[in-house]
Legacy VTK file of the C-alpha trace (Angstrom):
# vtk DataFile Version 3.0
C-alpha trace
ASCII
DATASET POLYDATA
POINTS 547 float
6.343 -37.531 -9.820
8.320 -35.203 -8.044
8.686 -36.499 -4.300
8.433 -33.435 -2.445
5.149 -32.610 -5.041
3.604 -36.262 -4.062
4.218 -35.440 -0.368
2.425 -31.579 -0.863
-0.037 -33.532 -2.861
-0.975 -36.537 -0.205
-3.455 -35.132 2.442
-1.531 -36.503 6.197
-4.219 -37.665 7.226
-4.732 -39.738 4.811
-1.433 -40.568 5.089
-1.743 -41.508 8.768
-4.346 -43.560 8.124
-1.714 -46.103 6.290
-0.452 -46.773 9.594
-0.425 -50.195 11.154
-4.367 -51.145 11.741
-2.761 -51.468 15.802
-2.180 -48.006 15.900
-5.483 -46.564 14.149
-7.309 -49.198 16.665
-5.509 -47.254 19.609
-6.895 -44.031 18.014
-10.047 -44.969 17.704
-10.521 -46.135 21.146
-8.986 -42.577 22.495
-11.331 -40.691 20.501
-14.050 -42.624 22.218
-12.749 -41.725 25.363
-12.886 -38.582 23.957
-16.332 -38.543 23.174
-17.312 -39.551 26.315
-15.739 -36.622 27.902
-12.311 -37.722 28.591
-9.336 -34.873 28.488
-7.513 -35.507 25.571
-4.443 -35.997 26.623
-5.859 -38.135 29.496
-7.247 -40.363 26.261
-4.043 -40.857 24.626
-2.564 -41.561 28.106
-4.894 -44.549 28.776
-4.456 -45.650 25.145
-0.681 -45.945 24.110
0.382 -47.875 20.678
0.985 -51.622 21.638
4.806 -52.638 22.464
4.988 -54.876 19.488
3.971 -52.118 17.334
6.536 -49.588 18.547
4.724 -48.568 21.961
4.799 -45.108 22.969
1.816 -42.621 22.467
-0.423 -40.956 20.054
-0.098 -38.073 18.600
-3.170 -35.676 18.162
-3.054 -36.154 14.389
-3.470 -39.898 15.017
-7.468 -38.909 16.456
-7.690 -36.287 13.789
-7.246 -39.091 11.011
-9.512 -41.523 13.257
-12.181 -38.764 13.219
-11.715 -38.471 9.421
-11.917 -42.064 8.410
-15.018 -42.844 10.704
-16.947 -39.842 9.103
-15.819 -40.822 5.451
-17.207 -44.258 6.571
-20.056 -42.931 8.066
-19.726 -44.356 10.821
-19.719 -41.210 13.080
-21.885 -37.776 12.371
-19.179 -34.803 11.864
-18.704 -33.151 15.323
-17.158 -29.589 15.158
-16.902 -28.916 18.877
-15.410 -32.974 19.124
-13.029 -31.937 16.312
-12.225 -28.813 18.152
-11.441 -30.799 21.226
-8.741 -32.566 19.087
-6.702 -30.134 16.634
-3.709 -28.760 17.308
-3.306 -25.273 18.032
-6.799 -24.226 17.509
-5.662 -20.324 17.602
-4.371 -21.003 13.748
-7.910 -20.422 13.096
-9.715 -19.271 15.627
-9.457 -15.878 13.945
-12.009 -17.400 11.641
-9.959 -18.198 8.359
-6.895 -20.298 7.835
-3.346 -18.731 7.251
-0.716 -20.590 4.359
2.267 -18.820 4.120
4.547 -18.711 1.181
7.749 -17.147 0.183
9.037 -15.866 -2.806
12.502 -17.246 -4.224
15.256 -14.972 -3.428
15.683 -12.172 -5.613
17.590 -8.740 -5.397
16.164 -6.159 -3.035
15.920 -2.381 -3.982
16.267 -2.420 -0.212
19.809 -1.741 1.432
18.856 -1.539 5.030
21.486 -1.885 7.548
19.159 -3.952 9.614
18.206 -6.936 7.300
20.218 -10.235 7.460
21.439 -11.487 4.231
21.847 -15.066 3.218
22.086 -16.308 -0.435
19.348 -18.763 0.239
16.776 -16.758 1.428
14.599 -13.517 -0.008
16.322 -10.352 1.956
15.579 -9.977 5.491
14.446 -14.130 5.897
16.803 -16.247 7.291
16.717 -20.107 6.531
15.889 -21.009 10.062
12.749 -19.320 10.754
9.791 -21.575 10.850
7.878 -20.694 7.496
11.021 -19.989 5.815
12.291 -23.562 6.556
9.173 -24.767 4.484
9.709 -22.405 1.662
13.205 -23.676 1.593
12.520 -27.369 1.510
9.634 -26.932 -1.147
12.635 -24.877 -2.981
10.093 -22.369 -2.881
7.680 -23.362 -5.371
4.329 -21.865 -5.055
2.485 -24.979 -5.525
4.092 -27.135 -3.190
4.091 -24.735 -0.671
0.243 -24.519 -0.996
-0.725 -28.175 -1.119
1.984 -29.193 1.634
0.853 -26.652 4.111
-2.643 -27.437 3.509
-2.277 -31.157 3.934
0.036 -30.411 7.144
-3.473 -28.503 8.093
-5.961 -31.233 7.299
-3.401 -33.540 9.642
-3.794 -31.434 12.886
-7.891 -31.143 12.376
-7.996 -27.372 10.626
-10.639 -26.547 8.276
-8.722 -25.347 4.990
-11.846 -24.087 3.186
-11.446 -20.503 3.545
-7.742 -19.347 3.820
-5.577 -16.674 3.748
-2.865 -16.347 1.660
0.243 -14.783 2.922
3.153 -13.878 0.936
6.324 -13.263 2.207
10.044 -12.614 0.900
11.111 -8.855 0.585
9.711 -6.380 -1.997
7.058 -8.438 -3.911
6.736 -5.077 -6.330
10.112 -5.837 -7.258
10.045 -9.217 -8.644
9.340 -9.880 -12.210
5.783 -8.984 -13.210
5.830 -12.445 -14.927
6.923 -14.191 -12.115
4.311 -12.509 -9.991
1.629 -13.733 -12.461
3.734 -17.553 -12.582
3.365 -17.291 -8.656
-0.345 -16.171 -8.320
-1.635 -18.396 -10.700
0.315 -21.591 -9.334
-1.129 -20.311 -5.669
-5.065 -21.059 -7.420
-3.950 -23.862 -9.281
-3.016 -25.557 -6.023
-6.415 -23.927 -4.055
-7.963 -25.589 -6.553
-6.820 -29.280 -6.910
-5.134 -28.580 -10.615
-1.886 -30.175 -11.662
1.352 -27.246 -11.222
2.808 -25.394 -14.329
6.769 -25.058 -13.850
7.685 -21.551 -14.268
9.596 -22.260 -17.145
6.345 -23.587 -19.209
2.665 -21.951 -20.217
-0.076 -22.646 -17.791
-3.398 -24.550 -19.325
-5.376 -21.736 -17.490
-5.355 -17.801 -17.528
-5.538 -16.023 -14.666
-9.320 -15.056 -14.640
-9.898 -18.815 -15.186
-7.974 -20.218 -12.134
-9.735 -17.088 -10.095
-13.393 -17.966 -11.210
-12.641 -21.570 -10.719
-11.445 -20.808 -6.732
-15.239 -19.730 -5.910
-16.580 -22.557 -5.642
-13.536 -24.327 -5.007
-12.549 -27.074 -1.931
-10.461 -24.590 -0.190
-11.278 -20.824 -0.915
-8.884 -18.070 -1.348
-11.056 -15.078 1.596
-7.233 -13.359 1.652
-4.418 -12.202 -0.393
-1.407 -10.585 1.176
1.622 -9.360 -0.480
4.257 -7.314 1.061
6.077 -4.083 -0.515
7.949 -0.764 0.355
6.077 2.466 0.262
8.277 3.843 -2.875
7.034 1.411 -4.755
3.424 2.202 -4.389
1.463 3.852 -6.963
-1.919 3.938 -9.420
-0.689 1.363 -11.950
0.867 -0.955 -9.156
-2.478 -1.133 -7.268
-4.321 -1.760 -10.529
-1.795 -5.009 -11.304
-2.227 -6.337 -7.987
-6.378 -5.988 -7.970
-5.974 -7.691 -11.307
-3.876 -10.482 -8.991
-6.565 -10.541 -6.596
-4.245 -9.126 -3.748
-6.535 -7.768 -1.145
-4.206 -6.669 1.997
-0.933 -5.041 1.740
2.054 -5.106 4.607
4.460 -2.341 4.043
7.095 -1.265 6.023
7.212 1.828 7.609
9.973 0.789 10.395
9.881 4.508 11.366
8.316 7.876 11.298
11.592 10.016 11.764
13.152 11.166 8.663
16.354 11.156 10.577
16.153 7.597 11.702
15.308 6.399 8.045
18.479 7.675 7.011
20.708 6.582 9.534
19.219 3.007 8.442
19.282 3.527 4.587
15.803 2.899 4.472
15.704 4.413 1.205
12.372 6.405 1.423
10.991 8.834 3.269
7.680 9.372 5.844
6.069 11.411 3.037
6.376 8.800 0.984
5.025 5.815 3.610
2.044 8.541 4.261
1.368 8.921 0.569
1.361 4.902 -0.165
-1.020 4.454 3.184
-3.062 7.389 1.776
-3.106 5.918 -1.816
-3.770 2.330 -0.369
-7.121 3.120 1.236
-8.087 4.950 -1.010
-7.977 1.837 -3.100
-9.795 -0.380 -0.671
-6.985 -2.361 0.777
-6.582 -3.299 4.021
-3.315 -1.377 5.718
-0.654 -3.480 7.631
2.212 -1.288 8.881
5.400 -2.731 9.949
7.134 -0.424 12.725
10.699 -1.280 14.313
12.248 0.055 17.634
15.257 -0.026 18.299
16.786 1.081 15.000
20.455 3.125 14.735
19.836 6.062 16.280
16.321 5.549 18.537
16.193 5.502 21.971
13.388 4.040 24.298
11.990 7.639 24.547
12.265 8.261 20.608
10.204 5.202 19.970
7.268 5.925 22.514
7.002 9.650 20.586
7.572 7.297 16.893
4.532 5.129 17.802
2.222 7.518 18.328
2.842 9.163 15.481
1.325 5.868 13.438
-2.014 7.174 14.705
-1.947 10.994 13.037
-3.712 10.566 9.519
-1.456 6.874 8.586
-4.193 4.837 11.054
-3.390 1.249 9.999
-5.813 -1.563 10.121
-2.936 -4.091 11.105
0.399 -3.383 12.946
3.334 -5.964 12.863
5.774 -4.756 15.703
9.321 -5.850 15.123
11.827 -4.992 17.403
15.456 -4.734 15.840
17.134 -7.407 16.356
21.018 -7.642 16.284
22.379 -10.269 13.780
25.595 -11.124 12.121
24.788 -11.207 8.871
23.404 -7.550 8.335
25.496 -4.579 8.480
24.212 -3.338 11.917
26.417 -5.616 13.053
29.650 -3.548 11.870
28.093 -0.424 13.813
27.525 -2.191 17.054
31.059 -3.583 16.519
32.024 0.013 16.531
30.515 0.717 19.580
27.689 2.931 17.434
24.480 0.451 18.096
23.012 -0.891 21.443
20.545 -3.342 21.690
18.007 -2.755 23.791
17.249 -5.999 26.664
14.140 -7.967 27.179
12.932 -5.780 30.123
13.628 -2.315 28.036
11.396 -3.658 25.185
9.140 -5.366 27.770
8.569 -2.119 29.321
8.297 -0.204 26.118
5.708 -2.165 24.681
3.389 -2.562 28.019
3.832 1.443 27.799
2.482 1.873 24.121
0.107 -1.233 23.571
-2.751 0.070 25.636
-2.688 3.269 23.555
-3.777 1.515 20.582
-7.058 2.066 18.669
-9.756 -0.403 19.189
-9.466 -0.379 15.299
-5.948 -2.185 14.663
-4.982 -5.133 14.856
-1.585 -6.304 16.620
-0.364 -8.581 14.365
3.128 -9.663 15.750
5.486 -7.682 18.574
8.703 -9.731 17.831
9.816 -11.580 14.644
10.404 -15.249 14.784
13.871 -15.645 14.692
15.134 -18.460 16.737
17.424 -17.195 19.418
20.543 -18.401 18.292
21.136 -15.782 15.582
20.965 -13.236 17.985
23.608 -11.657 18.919
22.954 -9.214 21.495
20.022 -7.896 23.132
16.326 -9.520 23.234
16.625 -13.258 22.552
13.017 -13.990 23.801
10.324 -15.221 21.153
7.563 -15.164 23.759
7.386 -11.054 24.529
3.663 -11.152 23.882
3.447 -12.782 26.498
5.681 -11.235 28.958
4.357 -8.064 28.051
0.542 -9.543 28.802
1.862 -10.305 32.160
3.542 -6.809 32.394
-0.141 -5.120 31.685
-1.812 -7.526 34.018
0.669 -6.192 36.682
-0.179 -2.680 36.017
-3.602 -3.148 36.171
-4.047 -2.086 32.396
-4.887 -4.050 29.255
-4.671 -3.561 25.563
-8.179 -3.180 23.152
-6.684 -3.889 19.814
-8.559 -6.065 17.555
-6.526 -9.367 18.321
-7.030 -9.045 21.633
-10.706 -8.780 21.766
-11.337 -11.401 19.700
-13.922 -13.726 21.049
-12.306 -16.919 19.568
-13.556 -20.212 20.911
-15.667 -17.923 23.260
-19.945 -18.703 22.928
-21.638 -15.749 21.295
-25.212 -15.255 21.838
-26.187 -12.864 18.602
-28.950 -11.165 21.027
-26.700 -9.939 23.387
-24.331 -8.602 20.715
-24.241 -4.341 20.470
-23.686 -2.924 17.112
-21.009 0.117 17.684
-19.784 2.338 15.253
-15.985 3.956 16.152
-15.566 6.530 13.433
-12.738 8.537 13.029
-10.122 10.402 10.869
-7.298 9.141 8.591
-5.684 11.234 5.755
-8.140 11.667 3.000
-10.856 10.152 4.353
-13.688 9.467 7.020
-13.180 5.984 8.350
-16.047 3.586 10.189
-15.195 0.634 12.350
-18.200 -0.956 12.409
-18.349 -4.065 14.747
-20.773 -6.353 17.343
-19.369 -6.889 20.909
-20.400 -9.347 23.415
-21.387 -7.990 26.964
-17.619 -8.372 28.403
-16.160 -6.383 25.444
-14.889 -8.892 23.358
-15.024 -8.896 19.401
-17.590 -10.739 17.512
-16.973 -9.142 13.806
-16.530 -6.051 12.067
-16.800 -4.100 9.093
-14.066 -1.472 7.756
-15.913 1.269 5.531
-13.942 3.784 4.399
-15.538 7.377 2.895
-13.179 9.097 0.780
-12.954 12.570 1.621
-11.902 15.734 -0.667
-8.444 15.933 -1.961
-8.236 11.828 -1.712
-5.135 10.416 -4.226
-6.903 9.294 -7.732
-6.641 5.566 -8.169
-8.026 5.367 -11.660
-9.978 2.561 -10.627
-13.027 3.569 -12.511
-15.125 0.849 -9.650
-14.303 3.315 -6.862
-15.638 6.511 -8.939
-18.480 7.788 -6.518
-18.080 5.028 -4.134
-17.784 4.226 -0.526
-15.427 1.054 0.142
-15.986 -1.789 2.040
-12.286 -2.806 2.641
-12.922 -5.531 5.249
-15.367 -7.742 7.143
-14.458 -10.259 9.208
-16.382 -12.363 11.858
-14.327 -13.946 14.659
-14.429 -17.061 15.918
-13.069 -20.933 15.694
-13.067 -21.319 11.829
-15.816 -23.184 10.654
-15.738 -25.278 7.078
-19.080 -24.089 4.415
-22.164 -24.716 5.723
-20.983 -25.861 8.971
-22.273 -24.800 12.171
-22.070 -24.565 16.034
-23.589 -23.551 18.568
-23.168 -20.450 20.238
-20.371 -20.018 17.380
-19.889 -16.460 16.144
-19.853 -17.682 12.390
-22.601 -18.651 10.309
-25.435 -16.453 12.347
-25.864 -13.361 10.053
-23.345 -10.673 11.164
-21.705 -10.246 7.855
-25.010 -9.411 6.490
-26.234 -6.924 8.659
-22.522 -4.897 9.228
-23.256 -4.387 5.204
-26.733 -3.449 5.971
-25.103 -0.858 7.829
-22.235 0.251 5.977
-24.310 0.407 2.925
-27.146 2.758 5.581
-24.265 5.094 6.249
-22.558 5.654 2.480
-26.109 6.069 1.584
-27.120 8.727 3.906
-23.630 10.076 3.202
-24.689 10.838 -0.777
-22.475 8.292 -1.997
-23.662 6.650 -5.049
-22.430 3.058 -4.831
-20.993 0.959 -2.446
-17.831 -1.257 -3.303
-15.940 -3.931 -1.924
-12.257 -5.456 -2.318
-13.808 -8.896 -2.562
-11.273 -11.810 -2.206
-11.970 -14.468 -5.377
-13.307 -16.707 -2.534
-15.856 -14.573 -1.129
-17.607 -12.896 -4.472
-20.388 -15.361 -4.672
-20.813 -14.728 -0.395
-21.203 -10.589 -1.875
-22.922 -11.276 -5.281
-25.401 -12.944 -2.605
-26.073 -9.789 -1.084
-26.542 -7.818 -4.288
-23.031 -7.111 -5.238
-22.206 -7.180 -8.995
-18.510 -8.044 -10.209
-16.772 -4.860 -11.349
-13.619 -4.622 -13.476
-11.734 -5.102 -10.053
-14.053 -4.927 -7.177
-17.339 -6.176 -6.311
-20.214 -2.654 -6.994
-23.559 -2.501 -5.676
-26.040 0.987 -7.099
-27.442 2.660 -4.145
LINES 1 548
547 0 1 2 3 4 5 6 7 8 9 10 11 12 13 14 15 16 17 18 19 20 21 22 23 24 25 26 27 28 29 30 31 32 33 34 35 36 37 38 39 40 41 42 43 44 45 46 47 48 49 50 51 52 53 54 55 56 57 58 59 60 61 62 63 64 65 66 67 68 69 70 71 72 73 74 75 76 77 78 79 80 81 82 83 84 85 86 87 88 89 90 91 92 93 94 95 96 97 98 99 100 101 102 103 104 105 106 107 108 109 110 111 112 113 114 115 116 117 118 119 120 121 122 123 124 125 126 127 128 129 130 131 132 133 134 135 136 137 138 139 140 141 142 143 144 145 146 147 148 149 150 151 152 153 154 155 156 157 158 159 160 161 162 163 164 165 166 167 168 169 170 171 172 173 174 175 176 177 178 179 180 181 182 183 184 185 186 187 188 189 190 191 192 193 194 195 196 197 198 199 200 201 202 203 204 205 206 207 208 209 210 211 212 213 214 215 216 217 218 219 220 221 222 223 224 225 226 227 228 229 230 231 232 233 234 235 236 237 238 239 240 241 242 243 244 245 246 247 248 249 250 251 252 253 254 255 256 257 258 259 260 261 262 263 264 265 266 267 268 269 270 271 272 273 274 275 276 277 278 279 280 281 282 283 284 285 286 287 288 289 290 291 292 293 294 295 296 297 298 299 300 301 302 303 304 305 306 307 308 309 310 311 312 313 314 315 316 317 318 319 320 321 322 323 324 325 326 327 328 329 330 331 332 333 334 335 336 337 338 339 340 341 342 343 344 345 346 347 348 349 350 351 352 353 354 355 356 357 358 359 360 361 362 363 364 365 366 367 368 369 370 371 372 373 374 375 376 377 378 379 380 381 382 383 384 385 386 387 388 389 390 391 392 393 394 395 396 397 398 399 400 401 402 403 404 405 406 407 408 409 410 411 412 413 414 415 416 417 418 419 420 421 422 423 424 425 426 427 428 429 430 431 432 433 434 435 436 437 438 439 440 441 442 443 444 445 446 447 448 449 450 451 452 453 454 455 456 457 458 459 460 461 462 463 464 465 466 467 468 469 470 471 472 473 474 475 476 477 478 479 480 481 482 483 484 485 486 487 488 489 490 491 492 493 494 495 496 497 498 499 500 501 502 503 504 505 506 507 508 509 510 511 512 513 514 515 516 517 518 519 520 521 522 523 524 525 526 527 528 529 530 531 532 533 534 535 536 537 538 539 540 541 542 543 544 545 546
């Protein structure tokens, strides 16, 4: 076997527990400590690895793997809030699902933005360093191995990796080879699913629809699948092909909303066309992620505050990655800077920019990102700091002001008492069609879940998805909170107490008193049985329910 496959294949924690008996001792006694309300680091403090077995400390996947192997041996009862003590960086799913990124191999980009690195190794616009990309690269970006690896690298540091998100990354994903895309989807499932891979160059065992209806009752559940694409390439046929994938969430980039600014950075579309593909998207179902860039040739600070508010006229994203431009060798920005034609702006211009605009964003969107990940020493000039979410918190705390978007009202690892929970309904306008923000906040104004129902309006772009004839769409619900595996629960935890079900009650209330005939939903594979169980029927492509 492949040793890179056997390593994506072999759970780490399994593979920690092959470590000397000495250590795994030394683990078990700091989870103990643990357990009887030690600080974890405090634990691993008081219980370092003996000196003739290498000394120095544990790490935090040492207790994960202790917990693991005492509940296989049933030895302890499973703990979620003990477990949640442990893992590592609970916020990779405290938004209540699990996130495995995966990149596509590199491929030619219809793309010729001035902006975008290049580098023969990567898909346009990655470069080799960044942190998921490094993955990609080492798995030589098989599907499969990406999968299983991160998954395993999940297990390690105590996530659950029952319900996760798929996120696919690497350029124009419309672009690629349709049989490619199909190679790449169905090796994603095959590895969700605990099947053997299918190289690319050979015939998988399994259609499509088979690896898809196998997934819903799988070990770890596909709830999310994201693919990212430019707004020219948008259209009826294209949305059809990636329903039939199972893609459920689309990032596009927008960069900006100034014809003039577009051009100056070869974009190669236009804002009619990015307000045509948003239009055409929700109409569709999909959830909306909007990448917007400042800084570009030709914007100024001032030109950018006037760009971002434009995002909210008619486009009204669900999602919003914010990614500043940032000045690298390797793309051909760096030939007009050379020239004297492009300035970067510094940390405090973007830190100010972005404390100006974020508290102007609907309660509705999500703030994905504000800077890309790329490690410092590509830079150039200009912004080298990865952590401007965070100066920029600090920024709004000064002022006195905060931001409402959907990230940062999540409750998290936050107790949620369902009676004290308010059902609120934010309607409002976006091109085409009536849009409903359905969600339950806690007391203090934080987020407990939410529902996106969208209610086509006249003159709406024709899909010919016959599902969505006469329908209102459910294109989202989500319920916040540490992510919790199947049937687990805990208490005071926003999962598992009912909120899905009665944000449906209500979106299916309002498309009925609206005289829509059916309600419809861009189900995930992973989550149709969770809708079939509130009478949802599987469609051609979405998930229908009579009213």
């Amino acid at each position: 076997m492949n040793e890179k496959l056997q390593h994506a294949q072999t759970p780490a924690w399994k593979a920690a527990k092959r470590h000397s008996p000495e250590r795994m001792e030394a683990a078990r006694r700091a989870l103990a400590a643990v357990q009887a309300g030690a600080e974890v680091l405090e634990a691993i403090k008081q219980h370092p690895i003996p000196a003739e077995y290498g000394g120095g400390y544990l790490g935090k996947h040492h207790l994960v793997a202790a917990y693991r192997e005492l509940v296989e041996a049933d030895l302890l009862e499973e703990d979620p809030a003990l477990l949640g003590r442990i893992r590592m960086k609970p916020m990779r799913s405290q938004s209540g699902v699990t996130v495995v990124t995966v990149l596509t191999k590199p491929y030619p980009c219809p793309g010729k933005c001035v902006f975008c690195p290049t580098d023969y190794r990567m898909p346009k616009s990655y470069l080799p360093d960044e942190p998921g990309a490094m993955r990609a690269l080492y798995y030589e970006f098989d599907p499969y191995t990406q999968v299983a690896g991160r998954i395993a690298q999940l297990e390690a540091v105590g996530h659950p990796t029952d319900k996760i998100e798929l996120l696919i990354l690497g350029g124009t994903w419309s672009s690629y080879r349709k049989d490619y895309q199909e190679w790449f989807i169905k090796e994603l499932f095959a590895a969700l699913n605990g099947l053997p891979p299918t190289p690319e160059s050979e015939t998988s065992p399994h259609t499509l629809d088979e690896l898809q209806t196998m997934n819903e009752t799988a070990a770890h559940r596909n709830v999310g699948l994201v693919i990212e694409t430019r707004p020219d390439h948008v259209n009826p046929a294209e949305l059809d092909w990636l329903r039939q994938l199972g893609v459920t969430k689309v990032q596009m980039g927008a960069q900006s909303l100034d014809d003039r600014i577009l051009d100056l950075n070869q974009r190669g579309h236009s804002v009619a066309e990015t307000r045509a593909a948003t239009a055409l998207l929700r109409a569709a179902g999909f959830k909306i992620v909007l990448h917007w860039m400042p800084n570009l040739l030709g914007a100024t600070p001032e030109s950018d505050r006037a760009d971002f508010m434009k995002l909210w006229e008619g486009l009204c994203p669900d999602e919003i990655k914010i990614y500043p431009c940032q000045l690298l060798e390797n793309a051909e920005l760096y030939l007009n800077w050379q020239r004297g034609e492009y300035h970067p702006y510094t940390t405090q211009d973007l830190v100010d920019l972005l404390a100006d605009i974020k508290p102007g964003i609907p309660r509705y969107c999500r703030v994905n990102r504000v800077i890309r990940d790329i490690p410092s020493t590509n830079v150039v000039e200009g912004n080298r700091n990865t952590s401007l979410r965070m100066d920029v918190q600090r920024e709004l705390k000064v002022r006195g002001t905060r931001c409402q978007c959907v990230r940062c009202r999540e409750v998290r690892e936050a107790k949620v008492a369902a009676e004290l929970l308010t059902l609120n309904d934010l309607a409002y306008p976006a091109e085409y069609a009536e849009e409903h923000f359905l969600s339950f906040d806690t007391p203090d104004d934080q987020l407990a879940g939410f529902l996106r129902l969208s209610l086509p309006g006249a003159g709406a772009p024709q899909t010919g998805l016959t599902d969505l004839a006469g329908a209102a769409i459910v294109r989202e619900v989500h319920v916040y909170g540490q992510s919790l595996e199947v049937g687990a629960e805990q208490a005071g935890a926003a999962q598992h107490i009912g909120l899905g079900t009665r944000l449906l009650e209500t979106a299916e209330k309002i498309a009925r008193e609206r005289g829509y005939t059916r309600l419809a939903v861009i189900a995930a594979v992973g989550t149709r049985r969770y809708y079939a169980g509130r009478g949802f029927e599987m469609g051609q492509r979405y998930m229908v329910k009579e009213l």
